[in-house]
C-alpha positions as CSV (number, residue, x, y, z in Angstrom):
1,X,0.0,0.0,0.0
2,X,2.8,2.4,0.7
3,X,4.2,2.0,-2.6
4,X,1.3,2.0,-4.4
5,X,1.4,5.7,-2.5
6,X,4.3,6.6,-3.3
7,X,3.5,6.1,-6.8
8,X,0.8,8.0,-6.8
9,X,2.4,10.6,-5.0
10,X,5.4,10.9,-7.6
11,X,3.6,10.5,-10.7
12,X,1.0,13.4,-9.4
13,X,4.1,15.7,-8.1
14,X,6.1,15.0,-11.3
15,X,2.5,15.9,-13.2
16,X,2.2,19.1,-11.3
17,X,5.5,20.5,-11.9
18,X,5.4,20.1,-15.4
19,X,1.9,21.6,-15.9
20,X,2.7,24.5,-13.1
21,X,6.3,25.2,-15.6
22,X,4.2,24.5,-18.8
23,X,1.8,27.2,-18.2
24,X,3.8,29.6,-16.8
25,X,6.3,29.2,-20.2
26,X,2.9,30.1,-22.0
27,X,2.0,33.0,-19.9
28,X,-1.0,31.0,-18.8
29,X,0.5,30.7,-14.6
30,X,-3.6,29.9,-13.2
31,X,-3.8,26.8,-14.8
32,X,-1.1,25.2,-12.8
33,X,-2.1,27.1,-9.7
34,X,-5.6,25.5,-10.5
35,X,-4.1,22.0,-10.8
36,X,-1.9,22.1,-7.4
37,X,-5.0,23.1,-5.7
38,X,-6.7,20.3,-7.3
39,X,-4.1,18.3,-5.7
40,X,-4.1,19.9,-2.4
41,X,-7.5,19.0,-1.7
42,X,-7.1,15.5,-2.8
43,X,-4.3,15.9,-0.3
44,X,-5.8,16.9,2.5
45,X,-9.2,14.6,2.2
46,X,-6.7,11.8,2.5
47,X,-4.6,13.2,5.4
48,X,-5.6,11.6,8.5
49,X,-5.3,15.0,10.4
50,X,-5.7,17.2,7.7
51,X,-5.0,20.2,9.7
52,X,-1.9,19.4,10.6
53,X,-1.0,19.0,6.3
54,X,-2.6,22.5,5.8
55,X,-0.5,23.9,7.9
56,X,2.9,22.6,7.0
57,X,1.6,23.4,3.7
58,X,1.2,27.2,4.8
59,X,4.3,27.5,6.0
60,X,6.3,26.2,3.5
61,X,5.0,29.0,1.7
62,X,5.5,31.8,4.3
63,X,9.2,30.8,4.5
64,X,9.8,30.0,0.5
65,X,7.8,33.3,-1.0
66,X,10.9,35.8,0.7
67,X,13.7,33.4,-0.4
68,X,12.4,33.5,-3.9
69,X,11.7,37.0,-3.5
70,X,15.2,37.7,-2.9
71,X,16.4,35.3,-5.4
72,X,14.3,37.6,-8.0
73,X,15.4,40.7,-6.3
74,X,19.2,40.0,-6.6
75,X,18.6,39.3,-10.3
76,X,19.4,35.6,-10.3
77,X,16.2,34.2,-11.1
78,X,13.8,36.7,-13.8
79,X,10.2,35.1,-14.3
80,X,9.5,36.5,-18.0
81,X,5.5,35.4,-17.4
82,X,3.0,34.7,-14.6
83,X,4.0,37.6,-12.1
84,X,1.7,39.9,-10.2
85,X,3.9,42.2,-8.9
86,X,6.8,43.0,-10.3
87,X,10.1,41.8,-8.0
88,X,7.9,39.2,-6.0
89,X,7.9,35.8,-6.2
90,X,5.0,34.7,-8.9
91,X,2.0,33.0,-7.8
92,X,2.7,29.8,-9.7
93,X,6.2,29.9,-8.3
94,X,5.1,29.2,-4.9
95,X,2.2,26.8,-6.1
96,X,5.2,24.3,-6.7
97,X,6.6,25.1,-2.7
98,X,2.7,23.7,-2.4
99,X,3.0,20.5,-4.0
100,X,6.4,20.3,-2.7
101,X,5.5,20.8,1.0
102,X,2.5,17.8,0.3
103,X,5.0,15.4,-1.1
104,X,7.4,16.0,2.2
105,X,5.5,13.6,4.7
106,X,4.8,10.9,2.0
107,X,7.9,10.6,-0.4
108,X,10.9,12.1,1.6
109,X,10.2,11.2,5.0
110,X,12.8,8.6,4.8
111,X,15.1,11.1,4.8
112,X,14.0,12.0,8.4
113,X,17.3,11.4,10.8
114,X,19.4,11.4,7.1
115,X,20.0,15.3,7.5
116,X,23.4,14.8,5.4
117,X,21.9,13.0,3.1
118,X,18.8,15.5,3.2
119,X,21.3,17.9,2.3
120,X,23.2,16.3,-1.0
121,X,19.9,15.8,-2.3
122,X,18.6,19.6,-2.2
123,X,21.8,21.0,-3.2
124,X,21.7,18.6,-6.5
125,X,18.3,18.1,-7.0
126,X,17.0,21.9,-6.2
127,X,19.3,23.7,-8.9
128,X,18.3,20.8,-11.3
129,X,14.9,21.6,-10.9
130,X,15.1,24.9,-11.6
131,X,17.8,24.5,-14.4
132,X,15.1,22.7,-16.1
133,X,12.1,25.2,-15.6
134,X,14.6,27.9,-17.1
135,X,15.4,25.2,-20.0
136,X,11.5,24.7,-20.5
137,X,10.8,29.1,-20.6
138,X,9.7,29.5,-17.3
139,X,12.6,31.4,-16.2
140,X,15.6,33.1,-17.3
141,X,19.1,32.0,-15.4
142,X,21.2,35.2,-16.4
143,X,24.5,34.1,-14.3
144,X,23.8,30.5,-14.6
145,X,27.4,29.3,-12.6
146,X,26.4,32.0,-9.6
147,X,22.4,31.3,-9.9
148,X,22.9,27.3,-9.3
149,X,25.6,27.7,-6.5
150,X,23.4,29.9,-4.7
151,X,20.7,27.6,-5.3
152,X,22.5,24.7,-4.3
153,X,23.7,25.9,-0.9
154,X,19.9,27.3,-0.4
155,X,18.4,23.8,-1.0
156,X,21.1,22.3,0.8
157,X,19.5,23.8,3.3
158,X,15.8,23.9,2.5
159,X,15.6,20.5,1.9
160,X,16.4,19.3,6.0
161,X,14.5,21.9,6.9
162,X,11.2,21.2,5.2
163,X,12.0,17.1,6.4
164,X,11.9,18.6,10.0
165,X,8.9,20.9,9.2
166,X,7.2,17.6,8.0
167,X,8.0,15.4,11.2
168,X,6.7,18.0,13.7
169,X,3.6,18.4,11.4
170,X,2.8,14.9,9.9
171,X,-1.0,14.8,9.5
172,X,-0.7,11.9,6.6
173,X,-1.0,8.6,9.1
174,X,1.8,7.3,6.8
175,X,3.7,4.6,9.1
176,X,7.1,5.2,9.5
């Protein structure tokens, strides 16, 4: 059964990223905001203390919105589509910390108690992700050398913390 969730939980996070980079490329940001919202509720009518998801959920985004605000502010990151104010992180942007922060307790709690590990993961897999949503016309990397080395040591760091944020506030039911 866990696997069967896991699957489920990949294939649905992997699905959401692409449409939330997709639409955003076409200046069309809502529709993947509309589709991690979609997912969110699915989400949280499966948690078994749903309350406790939402609020991870929430603040995932209250931490990620100023550390992509200042990755936009310093020029590293430019979002040619899907912003609502200028030099702010875009909507759709921190739809993706959403589907992230639902994925935590269900696909990367194994890294709980790995915090090393936790960390070689977010510093190879964050710029990646990003490196690809520039490579798909989401985003525009102007220093690319400077924008991934900041972005590694950032998700070097982001990804412990948001496996730490997800064991204080695991409100999936998923057995450890």
């Amino acid at each position: 059964m866990r696997s069967h969730r896991a699957l489920l939980y990949t294939v649905a996070g992997q699905a959401g990223w692409f449409v939330c980079v997709l639409s955003a490329a076409r200046d069309a940001a809502w529709v993947g905001i509309v589709f991690v919202a979609a997912l969110l509720a699915l989400h949280l009518r499966q948690a078994h203390r749903p309350y406790q998801e939402l609020r991870l959920v929430m603040w995932v985004v209250v931490l990620a919105a100023p550390w992509e605000t200042l990755l936009i502010r310093t020029g590293l990151i430019v979002y040619p589509h899907g912003t609502v104010w200028a030099g702010f992180v875009p909507p759709w942007l921190l739809a993706l910390w959403v589907l992230f922060a639902i994925q935590v307790n269900v696909l990367f709690r194994w890294l709980r108690g790995r915090w090393w590990l936790a960390m070689a993961l977010g510093a190879i897999a964050g710029p990646l992700s990003f490196r690809a949503g520039a490579a798909l016309g989401a985003a525009h990397i102007p220093d690319v050398p400077a924008t991934l080395g900041v972005l590694a040591i950032g998700w070097a760091l982001w990804m412990p913390l948001l496996v730490w944020m997800g064991q204080r506030s695991d409100g999936t039911g998923t057995l450890p």
